[in-house]
C-alpha positions in Angstrom: 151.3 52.9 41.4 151.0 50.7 44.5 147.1 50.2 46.3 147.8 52.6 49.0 148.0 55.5 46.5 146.0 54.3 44.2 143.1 54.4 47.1 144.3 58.3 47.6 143.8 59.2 44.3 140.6 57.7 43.8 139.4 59.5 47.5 140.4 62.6 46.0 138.8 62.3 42.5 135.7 61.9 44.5 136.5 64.7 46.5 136.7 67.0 43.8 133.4 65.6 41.9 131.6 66.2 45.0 132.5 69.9 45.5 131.7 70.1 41.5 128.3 69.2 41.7 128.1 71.0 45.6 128.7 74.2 43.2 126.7 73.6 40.4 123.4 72.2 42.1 120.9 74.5 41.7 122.8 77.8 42.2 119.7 80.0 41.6 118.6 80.9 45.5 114.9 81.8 46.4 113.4 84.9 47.5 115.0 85.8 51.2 112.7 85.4 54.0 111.1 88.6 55.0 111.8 88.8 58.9 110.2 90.3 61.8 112.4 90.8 65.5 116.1 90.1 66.5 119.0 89.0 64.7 119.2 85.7 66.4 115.0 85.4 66.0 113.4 86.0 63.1 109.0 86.0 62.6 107.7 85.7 58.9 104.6 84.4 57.8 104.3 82.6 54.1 102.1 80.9 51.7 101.7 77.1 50.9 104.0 76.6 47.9 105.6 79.5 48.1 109.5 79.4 48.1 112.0 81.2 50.1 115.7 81.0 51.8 118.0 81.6 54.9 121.9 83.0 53.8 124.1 82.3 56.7 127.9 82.8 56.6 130.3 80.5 57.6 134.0 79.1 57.4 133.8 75.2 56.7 137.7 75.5 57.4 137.4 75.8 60.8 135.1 72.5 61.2 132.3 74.4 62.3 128.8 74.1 59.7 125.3 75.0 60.2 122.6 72.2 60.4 118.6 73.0 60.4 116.2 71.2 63.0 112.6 71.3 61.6 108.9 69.6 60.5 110.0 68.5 57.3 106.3 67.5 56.8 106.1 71.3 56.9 109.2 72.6 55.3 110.9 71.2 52.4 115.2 72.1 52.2 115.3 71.7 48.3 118.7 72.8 47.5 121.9 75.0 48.7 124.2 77.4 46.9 127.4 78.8 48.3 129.3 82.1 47.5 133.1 83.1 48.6 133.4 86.0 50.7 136.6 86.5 49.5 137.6 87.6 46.0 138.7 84.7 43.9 142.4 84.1 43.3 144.6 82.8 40.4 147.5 80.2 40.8 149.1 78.2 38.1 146.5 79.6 35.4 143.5 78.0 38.3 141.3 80.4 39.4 139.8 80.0 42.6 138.6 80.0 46.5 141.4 81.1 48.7 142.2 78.6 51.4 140.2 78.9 54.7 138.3 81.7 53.2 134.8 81.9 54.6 131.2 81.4 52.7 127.8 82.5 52.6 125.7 79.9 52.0 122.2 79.8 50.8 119.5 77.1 51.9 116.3 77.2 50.0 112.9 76.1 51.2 109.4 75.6 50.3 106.5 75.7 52.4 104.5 72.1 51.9 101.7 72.8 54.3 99.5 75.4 56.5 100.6 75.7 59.9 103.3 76.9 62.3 107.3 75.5 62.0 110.3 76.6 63.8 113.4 76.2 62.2 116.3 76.0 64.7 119.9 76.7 62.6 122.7 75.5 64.9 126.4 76.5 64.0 129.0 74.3 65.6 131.4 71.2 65.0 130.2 68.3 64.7 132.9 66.5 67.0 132.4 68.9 70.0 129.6 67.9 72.9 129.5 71.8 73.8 127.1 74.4 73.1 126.9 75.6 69.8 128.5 78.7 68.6 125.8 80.3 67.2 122.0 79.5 67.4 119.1 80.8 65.3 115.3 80.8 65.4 112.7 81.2 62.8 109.1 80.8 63.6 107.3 80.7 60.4 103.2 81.0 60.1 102.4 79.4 56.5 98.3 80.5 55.7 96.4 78.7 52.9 95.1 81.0 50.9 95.9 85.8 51.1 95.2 86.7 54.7 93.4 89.7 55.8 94.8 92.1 58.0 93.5 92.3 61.8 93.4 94.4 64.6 95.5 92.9 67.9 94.5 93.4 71.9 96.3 96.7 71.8 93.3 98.4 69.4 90.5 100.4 70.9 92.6 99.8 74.5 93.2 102.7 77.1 96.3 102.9 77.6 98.8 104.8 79.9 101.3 105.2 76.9 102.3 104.4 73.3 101.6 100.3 72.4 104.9 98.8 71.5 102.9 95.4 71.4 99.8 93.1 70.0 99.6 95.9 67.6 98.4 93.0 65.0 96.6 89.8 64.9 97.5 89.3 61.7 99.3 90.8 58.8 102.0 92.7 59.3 102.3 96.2 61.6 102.5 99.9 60.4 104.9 102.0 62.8 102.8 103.5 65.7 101.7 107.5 65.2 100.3 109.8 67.2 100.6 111.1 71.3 97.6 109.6 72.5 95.5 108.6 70.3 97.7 106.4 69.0 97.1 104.6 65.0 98.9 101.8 63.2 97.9 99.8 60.3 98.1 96.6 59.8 98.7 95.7 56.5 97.1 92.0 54.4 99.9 89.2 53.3 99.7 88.0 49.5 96.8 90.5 48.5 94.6 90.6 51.4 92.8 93.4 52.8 94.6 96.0 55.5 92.7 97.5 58.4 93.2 101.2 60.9 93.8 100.0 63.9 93.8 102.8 67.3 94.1 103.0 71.4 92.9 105.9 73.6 95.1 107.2 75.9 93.9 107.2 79.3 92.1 104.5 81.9 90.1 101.3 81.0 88.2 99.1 83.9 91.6 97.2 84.0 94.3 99.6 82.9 97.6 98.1 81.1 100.7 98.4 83.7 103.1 100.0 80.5 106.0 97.5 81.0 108.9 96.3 78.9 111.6 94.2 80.4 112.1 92.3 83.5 111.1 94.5 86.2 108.4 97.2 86.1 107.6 99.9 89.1 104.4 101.4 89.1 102.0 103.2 92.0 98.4 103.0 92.4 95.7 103.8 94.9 93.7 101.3 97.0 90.3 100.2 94.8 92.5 101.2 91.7 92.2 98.4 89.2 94.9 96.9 86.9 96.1 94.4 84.2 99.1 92.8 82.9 99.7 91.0 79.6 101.9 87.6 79.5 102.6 86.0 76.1 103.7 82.1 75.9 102.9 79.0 74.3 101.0 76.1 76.3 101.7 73.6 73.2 105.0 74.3 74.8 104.5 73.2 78.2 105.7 76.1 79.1 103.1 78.2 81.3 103.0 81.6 83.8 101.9 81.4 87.4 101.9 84.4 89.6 103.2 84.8 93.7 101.5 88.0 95.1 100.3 88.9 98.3 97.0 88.6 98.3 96.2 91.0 101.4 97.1 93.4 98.9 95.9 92.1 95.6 92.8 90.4 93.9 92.7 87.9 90.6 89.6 89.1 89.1 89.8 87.2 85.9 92.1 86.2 83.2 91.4 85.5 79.7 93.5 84.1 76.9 94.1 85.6 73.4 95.1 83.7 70.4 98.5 85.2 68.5 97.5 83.6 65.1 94.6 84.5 63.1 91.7 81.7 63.4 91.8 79.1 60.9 88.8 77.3 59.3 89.0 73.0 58.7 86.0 71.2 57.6 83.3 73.8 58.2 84.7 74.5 61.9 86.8 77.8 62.9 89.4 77.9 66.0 92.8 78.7 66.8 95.4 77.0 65.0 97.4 74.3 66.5 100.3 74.9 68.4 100.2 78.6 68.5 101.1 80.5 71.5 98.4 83.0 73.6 98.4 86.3 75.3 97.1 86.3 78.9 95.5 89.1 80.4 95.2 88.7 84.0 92.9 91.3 85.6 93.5 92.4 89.6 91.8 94.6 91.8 94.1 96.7 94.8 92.8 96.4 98.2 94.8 98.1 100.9 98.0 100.9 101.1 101.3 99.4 101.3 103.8 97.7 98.7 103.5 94.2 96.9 105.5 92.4 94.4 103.9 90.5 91.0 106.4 87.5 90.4 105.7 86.4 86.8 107.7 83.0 86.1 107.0 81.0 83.0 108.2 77.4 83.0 107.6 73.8 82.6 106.0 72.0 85.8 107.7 69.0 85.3 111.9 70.9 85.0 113.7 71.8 88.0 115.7 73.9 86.1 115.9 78.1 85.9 112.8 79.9 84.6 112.8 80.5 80.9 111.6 84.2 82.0 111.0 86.0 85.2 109.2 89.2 85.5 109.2 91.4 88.5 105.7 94.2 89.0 106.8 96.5 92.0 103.6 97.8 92.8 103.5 100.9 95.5 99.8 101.6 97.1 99.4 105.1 98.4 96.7 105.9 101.1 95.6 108.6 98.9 95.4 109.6 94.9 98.4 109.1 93.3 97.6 112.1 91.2 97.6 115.1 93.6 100.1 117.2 94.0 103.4 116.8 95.3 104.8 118.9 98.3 107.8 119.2 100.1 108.2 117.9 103.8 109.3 119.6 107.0 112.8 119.1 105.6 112.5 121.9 103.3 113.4 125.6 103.9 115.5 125.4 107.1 118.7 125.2 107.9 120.9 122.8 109.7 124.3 121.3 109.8 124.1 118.1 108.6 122.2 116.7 105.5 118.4 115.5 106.4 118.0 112.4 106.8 113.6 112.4 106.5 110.6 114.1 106.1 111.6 114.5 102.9 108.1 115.1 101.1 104.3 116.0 102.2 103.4 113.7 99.5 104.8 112.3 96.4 108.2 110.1 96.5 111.5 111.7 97.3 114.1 111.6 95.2 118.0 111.4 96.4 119.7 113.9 98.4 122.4 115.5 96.9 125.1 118.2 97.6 127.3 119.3 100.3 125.1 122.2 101.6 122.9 123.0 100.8 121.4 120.4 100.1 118.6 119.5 97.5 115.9 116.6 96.7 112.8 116.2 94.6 108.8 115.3 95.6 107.4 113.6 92.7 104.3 112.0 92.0 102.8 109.1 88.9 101.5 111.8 86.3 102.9 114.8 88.0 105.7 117.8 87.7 107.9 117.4 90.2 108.6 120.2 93.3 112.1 121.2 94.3 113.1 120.9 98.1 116.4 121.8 99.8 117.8 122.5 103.2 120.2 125.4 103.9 123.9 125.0 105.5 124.5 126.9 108.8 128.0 126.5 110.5 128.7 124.5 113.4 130.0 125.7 116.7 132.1 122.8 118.7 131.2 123.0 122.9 133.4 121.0 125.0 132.2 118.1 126.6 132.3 118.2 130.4 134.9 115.2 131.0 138.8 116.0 131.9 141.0 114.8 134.0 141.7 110.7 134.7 137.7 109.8 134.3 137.0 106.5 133.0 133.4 107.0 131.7 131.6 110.2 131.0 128.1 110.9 130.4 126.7 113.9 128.1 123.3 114.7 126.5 123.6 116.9 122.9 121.2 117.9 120.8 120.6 116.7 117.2 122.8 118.8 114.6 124.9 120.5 117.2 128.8 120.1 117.3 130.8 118.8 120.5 134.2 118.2 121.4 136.8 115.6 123.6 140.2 116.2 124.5 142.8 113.8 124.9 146.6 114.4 125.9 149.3 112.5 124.2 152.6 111.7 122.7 153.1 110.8 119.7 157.1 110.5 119.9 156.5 107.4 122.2 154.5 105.3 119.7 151.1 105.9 121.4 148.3 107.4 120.1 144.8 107.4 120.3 142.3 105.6 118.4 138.7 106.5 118.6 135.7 103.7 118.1 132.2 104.7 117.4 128.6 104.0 115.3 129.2 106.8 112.3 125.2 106.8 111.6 124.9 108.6 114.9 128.1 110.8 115.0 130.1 112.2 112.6 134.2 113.0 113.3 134.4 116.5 111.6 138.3 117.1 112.4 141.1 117.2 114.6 143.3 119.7 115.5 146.6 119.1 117.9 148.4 121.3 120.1 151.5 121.2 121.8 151.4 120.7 125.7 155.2 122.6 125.7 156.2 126.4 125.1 157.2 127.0 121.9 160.9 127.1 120.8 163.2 130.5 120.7 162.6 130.6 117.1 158.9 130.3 117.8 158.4 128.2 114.8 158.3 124.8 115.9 157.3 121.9 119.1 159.8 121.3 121.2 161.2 117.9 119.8 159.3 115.2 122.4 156.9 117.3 123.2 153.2 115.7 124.2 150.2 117.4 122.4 146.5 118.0 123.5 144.1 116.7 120.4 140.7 118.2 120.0 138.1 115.8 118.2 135.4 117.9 116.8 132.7 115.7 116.0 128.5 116.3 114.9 125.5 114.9 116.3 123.9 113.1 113.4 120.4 111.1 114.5 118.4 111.0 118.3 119.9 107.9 119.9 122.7 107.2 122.3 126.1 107.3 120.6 129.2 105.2 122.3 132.6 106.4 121.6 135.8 104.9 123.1 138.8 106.5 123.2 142.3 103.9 123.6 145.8 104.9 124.1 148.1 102.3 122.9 151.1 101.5 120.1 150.0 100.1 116.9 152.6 97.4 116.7 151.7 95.9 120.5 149.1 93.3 121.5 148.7 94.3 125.3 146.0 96.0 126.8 146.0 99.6 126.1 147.7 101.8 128.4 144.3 104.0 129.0 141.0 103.5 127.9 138.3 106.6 127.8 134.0 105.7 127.5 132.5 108.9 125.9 128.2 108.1 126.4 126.6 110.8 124.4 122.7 110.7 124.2 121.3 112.6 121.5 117.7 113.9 121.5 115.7 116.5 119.7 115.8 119.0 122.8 118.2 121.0 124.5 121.3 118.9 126.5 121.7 119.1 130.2 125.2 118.9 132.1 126.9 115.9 131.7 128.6 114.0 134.2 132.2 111.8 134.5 133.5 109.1 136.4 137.0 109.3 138.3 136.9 105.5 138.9 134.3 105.0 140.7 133.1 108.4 142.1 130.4 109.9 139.8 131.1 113.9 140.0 129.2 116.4 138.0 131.6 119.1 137.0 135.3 119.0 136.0 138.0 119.0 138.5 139.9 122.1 137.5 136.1 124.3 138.2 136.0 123.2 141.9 137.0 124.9 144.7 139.5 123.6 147.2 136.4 122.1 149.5 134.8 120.1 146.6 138.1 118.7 145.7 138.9 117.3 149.7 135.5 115.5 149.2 136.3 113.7 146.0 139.7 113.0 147.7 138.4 111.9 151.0 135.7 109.5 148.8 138.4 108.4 147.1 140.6 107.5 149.5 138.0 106.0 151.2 137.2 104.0 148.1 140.7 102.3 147.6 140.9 101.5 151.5 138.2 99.5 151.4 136.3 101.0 154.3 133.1 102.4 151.1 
């Protein structure tokens, strides 16, 4: 046997020693942790001495291993067992793991100390500067001696709805019963005493805004008065600060409430180090109008992202946010387009939906909803007051009522028109062409090359002036359309008046094909007159 495999052999008889004792070292695991919250975060609270253990699974095989961050002045990692999660296999009378088969592995602990310890469990490979696969928390609270149930912030509260939160001080929680009143328990660790905790339903001085999440809508009254609860940890640097308006809003007062129980240490009692607070910040309204909380909790010193951002969208009414709703002046008449406003009396409108009719909501904080809708009616289509070879034309319409333009054209020549115009003040409801030629001896088809009249039936939608502009041109050509058409509608609440056109630059009043032969020498004469130069 030469040195180079006499060095393998030996490397692998230490291998296999190793994984021997790995196996055999203290393969009886402690209790589990009992956990509180997510998968990725778990809260449990312990007793000095007493012992316990994390199981995580894994697959060694594919480099990646867990490794624990903690106080080991706190936390003591005595020992580790491993189990296959794959049934064992036999080969060549060895029974065994099979290759690259994963593992759950067991890490036991004991708790050395009182206090508060985060264990961070990182999953990853230890040759890779990337984040890690898979990270885990556990915040651990380890009392000295059986610890007495107490009741959190949430008891003896009025609140708008169920607590979901500081149900507890200490000990651990009961599930939340009731409709307002609400009860929980919340029950001693290692013998100690449990306690009935309650909250009314209903308003306090500072009512609790009922918000989970990142953003939270809510609607109040001016002189209404509210709170909102922030948890963090300033051990942690980490602190809130608020940007309001404060035309609209007032800091009363804030006060701080520990999340651990009070601790005692040489004949003085105070919160325990390190452990994070509720804040209660207290505002009174003072005017109508809308305002926005931004909550951000971060470190001063960072100029990184927020650890968390929360959003309070806060809507002031002029009047008690607890009367009745009503339908507006939208309600119960009819028209031919959807409403666009004057939705609801009071209370907040809901979307518009439908074809026609057409139906919407009034709703109020507290209150049943009323049903509102507006009722269809057909739409006639009146021609506007421009033909001929005008460049411009000028017409006044009335909001909801239908209107129409006519344009001639041929479509066998590669022109066509194309209309341009706002669509929040006009809407195109069809077109409908018709040959300008007899129809053939079979009657059942245009003569082939045929030009066509189009009628564009179109809506008035909203009071304003509405621009549409009518070009004649091929698609596939750059030059300057062969005619151009300005169509300048005004729209108003109130009956139209006659329009009026342009034929260049003579304004006339009335279409040529309604005037008499007298009125048609004038526009000639002023034409003519026009294109000599001598006007």
């Amino acid at each position: 046997m030469n040195k180079n495999k006499f060095i393998i052999f030996i490397a692998c008889v230490g291998i296999i020693f190793s994984l021997i004792s790995f196996v055999s070292a203290d393969t009886i695991s402690n209790p589990p942790l009992v956990c509180s919250g997510t998968s990725d975060q778990c809260d449990a609270n312990v007793m000095v001495g007493d012992k316990f253990s994390i199981s995580l699974n894994a697959n060694p095989s594919t480099g990646y291993q867990w490794n624990f961050d903690f106080d080991k002045s706190m936390l003591q990692n005595s020992s580790s067992s491993w189990t296959s999660l794959c049934p064992s296999t036999t080969s060549g009378g060895i029974t065994g793991m099979a290759v690259g088969c994963g593992q759950m592995t067991t890490y036991n602990f004991t708790a050395l100390k009182e206090g508060t310890v985060k264990i961070i469990a990182t999953y990853s490979r230890s040759w890779e500067s990337n984040q890690p696969a898979q990270t885990k928390y556990y915040n651990i609270a380890i009392y000295n001696s059986s610890i007495d149930g107490v009741c959190g912030s949430s008891n003896n509260a009025s609140l708008y709805t169920a607590p979901t939160s500081n149900l507890c001080l200490s000990g651990t929680a009961s599930a939340v019963t009731g409709s307002g009143p609400w009860s929980w328990t919340c029950a001693g660790l290692s013998g100690g005493v449990s306690v009935s905790c309650s909250a009314q339903k209903g308003y306090s001085d500072y009512p609790a805004i009922p918000c989970s999440g990142s953003d939270c809508n809510m609607q109040f009254s001016p002189s209404d008065k509210f709170s909102i609860s922030l948890e963090g940890n300033a051990s942690t640097g980490y602190q809130w600060n608020l940007d309001y308006d404060t035309s609209y809003l007032q800091l009363d007062s804030s006060n701080s409430v520990s999340l651990c129980p009070s601790t005692t240490s040489g004949g003085i009692t105070g919160m325990m180090v390190g452990c994070g607070q509720k804040t209660i910040y207290n505002f009174s309204i003072l005017k109508a109008g809308k305002v926005t909380i931004t909550a951000i909790y971060s470190r001063t010193w960072e100029s990184t992202q927020p650890a968390q951002i929360k959003h309070y969208n806060i809507t002031i009414t002029s009047s008690d946010p607890l009367i009745s709703p009503s339908c507006g002046s939208s309600s119960k008449r009819s028209s031919s387009i959807a409403p666009i406003s004057d939705f609801c009396l009071s209370g907040t409108a809901s979307a518009v939906t439908g074809s026609g009719p057409w139906s919407w909501t009034c709703a109020v904080l507290g209150g049943s909803p009323v049903s509102c809708s507006t009722s269809k009616t057909s739409v006639s289509y009146e021609k506007l007051p421009c033909t001929g070879d005008f460049i411009s034309c000028d017409a006044k319409v009335k909001i909801g009522s239908g209107f129409s333009i006519v344009l001639d054209g041929n479509a066998t020549t590669g022109y066509q028109w194309s209309l341009d115009y706002d669509k929040t003040y006009v809407q195109l409801d069809s077109s409908n062409p018709t040959s300008l030629c007899p129809p053939t001896s079979n009657g059942a088809q245009m003569m082939d090359g045929c030009g066509q009249k189009t009628t564009y039936n179109f809506t008035a939608l909203k009071e304003g002036t509405a621009k549409i502009t009518a070009t004649y041109s091929r698609s596939w050509e750059s030059v300057q359309p062969v005619q151009t058409k300005h169509y300048n509608i005004a729209i108003s609440a109130s009956e139209p008046t006659v329009g009026s056109q342009k034929l260049g630059p003579i304004t006339i009043d009335k279409p040529l094909s309604e005037m008499n032969h007298e009125e048609l020498l004038k526009v000639l004469i002023s034409l003519i007159a026009v294109l000599s130069g001598r006007r």
